[in-house]
RORONU-725417 format. One line per 2 residues: number of its first residue (from 1); for each residue x, y, z of N, C-alpha, C. Coordinates in Angstrom, 3 decimals. Atoms other than C-alpha are relative to their C-alpha. Example, Ala and Ser with C-alpha at 12.3 -4.5 7.8 and 13.67 -1.06 7.14 Angstrom:
<atoms>
1> 0.890/-1.190/0.000/12.300/-4.500/7.800/0.900/1.200/0.000; -0.820/-1.190/-0.060/13.670/-1.060/7.140/-0.770/1.090/0.730
</atoms>
This chain:
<atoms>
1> -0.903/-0.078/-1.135/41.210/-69.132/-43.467/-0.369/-1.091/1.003; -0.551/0.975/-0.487/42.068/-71.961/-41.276/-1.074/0.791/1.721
3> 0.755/-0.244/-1.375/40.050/-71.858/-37.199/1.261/-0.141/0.619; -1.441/0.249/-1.093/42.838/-71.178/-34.993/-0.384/-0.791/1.674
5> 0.939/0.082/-0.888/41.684/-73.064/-31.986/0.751/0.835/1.868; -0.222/-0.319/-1.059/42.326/-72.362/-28.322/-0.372/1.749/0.263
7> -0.003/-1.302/-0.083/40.843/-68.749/-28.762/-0.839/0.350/1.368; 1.037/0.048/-1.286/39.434/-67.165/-25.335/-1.148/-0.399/-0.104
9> 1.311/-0.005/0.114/35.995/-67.209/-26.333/-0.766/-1.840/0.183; -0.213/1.359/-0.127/36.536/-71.369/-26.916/0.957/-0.493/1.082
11> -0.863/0.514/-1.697/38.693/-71.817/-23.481/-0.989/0.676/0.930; 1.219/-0.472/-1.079/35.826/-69.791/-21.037/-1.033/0.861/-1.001
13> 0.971/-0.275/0.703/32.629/-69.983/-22.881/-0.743/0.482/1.207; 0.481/-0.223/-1.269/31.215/-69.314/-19.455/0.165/1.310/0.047
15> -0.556/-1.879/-0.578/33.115/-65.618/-19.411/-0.079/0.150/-1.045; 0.099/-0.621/1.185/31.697/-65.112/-23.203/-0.062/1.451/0.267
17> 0.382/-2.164/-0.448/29.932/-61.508/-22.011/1.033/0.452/0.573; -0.978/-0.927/-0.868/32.522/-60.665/-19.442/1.353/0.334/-0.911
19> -1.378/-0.201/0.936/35.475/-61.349/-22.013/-0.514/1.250/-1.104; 0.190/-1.060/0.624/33.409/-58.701/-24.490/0.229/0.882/0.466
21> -0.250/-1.481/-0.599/32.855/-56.040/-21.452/1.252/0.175/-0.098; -1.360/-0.451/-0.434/36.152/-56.201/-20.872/0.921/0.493/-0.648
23> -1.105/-0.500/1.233/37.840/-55.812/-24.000/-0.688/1.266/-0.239; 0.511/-0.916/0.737/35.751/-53.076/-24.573/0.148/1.582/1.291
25> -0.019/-1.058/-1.278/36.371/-51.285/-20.958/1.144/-0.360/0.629; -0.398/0.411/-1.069/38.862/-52.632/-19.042/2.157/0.126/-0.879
27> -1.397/0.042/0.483/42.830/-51.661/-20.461/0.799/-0.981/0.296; -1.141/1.127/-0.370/44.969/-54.107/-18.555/-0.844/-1.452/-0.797
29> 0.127/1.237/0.306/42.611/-56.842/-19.669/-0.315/0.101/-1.856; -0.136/0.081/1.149/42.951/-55.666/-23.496/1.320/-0.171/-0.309
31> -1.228/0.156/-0.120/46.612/-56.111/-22.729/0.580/-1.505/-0.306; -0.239/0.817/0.190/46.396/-59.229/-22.013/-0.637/-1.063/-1.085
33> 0.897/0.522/0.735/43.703/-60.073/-24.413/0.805/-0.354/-1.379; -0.881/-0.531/1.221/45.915/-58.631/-27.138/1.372/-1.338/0.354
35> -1.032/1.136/-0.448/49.042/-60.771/-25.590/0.137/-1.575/-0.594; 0.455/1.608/-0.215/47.356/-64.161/-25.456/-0.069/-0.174/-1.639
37> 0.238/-0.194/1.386/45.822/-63.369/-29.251/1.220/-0.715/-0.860; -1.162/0.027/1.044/49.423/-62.863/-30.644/0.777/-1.573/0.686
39> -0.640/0.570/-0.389/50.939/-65.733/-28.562/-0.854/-1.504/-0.468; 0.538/1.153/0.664/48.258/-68.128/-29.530/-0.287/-0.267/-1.471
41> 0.235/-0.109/1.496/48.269/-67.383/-33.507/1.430/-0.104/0.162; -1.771/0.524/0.567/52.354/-68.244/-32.958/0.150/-1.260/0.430
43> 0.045/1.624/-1.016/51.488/-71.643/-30.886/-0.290/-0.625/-1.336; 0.340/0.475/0.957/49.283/-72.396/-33.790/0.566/0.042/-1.610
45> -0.166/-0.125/0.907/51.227/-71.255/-36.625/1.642/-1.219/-0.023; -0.924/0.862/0.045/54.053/-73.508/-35.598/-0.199/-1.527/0.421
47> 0.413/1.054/-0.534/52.031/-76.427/-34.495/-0.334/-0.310/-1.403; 0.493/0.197/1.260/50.686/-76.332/-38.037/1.320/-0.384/-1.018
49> -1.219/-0.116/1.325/54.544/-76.079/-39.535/-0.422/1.150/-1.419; -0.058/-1.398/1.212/53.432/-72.776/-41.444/1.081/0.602/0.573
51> -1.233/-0.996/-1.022/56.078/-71.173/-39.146/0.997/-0.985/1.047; -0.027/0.574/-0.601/57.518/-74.079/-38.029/1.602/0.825/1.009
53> -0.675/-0.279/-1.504/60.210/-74.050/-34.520/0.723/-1.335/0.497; -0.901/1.148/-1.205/62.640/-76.154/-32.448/-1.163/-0.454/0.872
55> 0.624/0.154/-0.931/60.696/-78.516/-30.333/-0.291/0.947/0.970; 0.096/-0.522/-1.364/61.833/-76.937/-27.279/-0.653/1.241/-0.667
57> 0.632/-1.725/0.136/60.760/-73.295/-28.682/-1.657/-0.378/-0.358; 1.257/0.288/0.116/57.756/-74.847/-29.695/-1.463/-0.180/1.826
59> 0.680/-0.072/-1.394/56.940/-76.159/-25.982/-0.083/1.233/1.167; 0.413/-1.140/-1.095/57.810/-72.965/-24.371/-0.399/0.917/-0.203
61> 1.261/-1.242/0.405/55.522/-70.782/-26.465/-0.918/-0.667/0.572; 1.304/0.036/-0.492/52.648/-73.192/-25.094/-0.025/-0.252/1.448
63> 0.150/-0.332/-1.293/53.891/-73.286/-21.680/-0.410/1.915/0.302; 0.896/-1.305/-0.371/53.373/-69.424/-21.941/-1.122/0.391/-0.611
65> 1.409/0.026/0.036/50.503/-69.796/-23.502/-1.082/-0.144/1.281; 0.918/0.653/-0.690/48.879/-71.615/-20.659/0.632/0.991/1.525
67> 0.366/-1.239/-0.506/50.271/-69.153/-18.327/-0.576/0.801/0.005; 0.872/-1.419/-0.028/48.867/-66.151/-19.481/-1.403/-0.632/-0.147
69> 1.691/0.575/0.133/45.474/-68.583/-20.011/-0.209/0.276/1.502; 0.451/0.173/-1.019/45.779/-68.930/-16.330/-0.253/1.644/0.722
71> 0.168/-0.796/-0.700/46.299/-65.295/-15.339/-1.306/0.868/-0.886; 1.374/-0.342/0.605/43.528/-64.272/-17.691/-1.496/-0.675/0.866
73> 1.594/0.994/-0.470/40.999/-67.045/-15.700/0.171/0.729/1.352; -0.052/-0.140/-0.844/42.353/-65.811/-12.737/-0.589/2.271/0.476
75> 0.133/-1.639/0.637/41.738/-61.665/-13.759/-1.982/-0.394/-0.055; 1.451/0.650/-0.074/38.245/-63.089/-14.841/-1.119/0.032/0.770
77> 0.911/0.513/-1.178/37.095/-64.581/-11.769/0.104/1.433/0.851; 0.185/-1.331/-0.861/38.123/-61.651/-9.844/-0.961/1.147/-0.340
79> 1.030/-1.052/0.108/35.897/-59.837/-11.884/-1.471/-0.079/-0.113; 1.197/0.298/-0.369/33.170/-61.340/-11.669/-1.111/0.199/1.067
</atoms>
């Protein structure tokens, strides 16, 4: 199986531990954990052309990608 990249753990290596507690305690942030997961294994599956997409549908799965990246960093920090 293929490394999907952009996975949380490789975007805030810094919030490795906190991204574990959290998935493991914290509901809203398994929400979004779960979210990001499925949204970034469809970025990558059409960036690859296994699933390929219309440009444009292509760019506005990774504009919401990089949304929910941001409200995840921003969830994060607050919990820190």
């Amino acid at each position: 199986m293929s490394n999907t990249p952009h996975e949380l753990h490789e975007e805030f290596p810094e919030f490795a531990e906190k991204i574990h507690a959290l998935k493991v305690s914290d509901n809203h942030f398994v929400k979004l954990a779960d979210e990001y997961h499925e949204l970034n294994r469809t970025v990558h599956r059409a960036e690859t052309n296994v699933e390929p997409v219309e440009e444009l549908a292509e760019v506005d799965l990774r504009k919401r990608r990089a949304a929910l990246k941001d409200e995840i960093y921003a969830y994060l920090k607050e919990q820190a």
